[in-house]
C-alpha positions as CSV (number, residue, x, y, z in Angstrom):
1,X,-34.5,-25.4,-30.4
2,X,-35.6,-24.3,-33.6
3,X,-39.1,-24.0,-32.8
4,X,-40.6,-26.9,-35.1
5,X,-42.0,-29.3,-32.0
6,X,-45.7,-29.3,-32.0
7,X,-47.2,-30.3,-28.5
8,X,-51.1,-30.7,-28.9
9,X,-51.2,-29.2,-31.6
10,X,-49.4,-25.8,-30.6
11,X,-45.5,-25.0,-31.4
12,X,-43.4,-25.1,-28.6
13,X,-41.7,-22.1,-27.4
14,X,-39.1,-22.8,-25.2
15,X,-38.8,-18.2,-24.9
16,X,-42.3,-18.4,-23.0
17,X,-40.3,-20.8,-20.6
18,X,-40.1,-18.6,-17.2
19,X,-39.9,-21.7,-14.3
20,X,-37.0,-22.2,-12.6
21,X,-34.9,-24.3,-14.0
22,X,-32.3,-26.8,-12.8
23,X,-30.4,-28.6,-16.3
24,X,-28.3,-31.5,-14.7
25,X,-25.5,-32.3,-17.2
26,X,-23.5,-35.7,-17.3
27,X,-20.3,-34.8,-19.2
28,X,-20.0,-37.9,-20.8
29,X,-23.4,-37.5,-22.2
30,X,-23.7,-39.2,-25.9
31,X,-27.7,-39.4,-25.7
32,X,-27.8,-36.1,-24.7
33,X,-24.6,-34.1,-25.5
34,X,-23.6,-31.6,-22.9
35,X,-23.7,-28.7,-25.7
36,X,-26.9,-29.1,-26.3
37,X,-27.9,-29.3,-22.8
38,X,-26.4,-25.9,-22.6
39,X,-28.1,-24.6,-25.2
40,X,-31.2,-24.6,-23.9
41,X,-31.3,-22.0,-21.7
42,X,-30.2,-19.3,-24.1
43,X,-33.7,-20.1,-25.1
44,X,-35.6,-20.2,-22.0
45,X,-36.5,-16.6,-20.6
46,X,-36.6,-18.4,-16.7
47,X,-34.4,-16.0,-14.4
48,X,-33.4,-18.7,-11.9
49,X,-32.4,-21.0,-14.1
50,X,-28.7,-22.9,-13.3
51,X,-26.3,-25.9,-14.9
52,X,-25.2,-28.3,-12.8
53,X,-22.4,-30.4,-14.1
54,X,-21.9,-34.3,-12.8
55,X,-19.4,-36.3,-14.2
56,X,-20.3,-39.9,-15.5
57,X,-22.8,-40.4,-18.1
58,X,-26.2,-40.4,-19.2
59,X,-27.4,-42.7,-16.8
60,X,-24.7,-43.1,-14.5
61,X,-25.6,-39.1,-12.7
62,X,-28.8,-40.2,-11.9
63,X,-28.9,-44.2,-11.1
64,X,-24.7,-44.8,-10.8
65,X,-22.4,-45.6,-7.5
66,X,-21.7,-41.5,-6.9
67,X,-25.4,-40.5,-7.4
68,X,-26.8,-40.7,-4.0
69,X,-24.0,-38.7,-2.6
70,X,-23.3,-36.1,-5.5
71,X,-26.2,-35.5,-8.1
72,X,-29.2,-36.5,-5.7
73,X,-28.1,-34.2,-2.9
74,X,-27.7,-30.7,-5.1
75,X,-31.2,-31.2,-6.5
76,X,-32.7,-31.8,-2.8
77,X,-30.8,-28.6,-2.4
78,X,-32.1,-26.8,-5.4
79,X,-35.4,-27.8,-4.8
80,X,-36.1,-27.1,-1.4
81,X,-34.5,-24.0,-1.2
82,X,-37.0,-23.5,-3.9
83,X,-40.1,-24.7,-2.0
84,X,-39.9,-23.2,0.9
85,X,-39.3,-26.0,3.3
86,X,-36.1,-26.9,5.1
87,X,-33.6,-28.8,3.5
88,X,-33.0,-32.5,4.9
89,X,-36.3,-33.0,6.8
90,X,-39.5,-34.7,6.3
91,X,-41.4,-31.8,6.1
């Protein structure tokens, strides 16, 4: 955020970020608090970019009992209407 991280060997500069951008937030975050989730794209010069907010935790939105039915299916969604294809299918 502050623009300290060097990636091989050049400073990272999350304003020459312009890729879409989908930030999946577990509001019971402590690894990764929701706040600075946020945060990041104030930085981020992307023009799609969106929050999507799950509640559970850090792993729990990703791998818990609710997963396959609420965080999985909004990023199929985000993704594929995205990348052209149709949504659902095994394209």
């Amino acid at each position: 955020m502050k623009g300290e991280m060097i990636v091989r060997g050049q400073r990272v500069d999350l304003g020459k970020l312009q890729a879409n951008l989908l930030t999946v937030i577990a509001e019971g975050d402590h690894i990764a608090p929701p706040c600075q989730s946020e945060a990041i794209l104030s930085k981020v010069t992307s023009l799609d970019k969106e929050i999507f907010r799950v509640p559970g935790g850090h792993i729990g939105i990703m791998a818990g009992s609710s997963a396959r039915k609420q965080t999985w299916p909004h990023i199929d969604g985000w993704l594929g209407a995205r990348s052209g294809q149709k949504q659902g299918g095994n394209n």
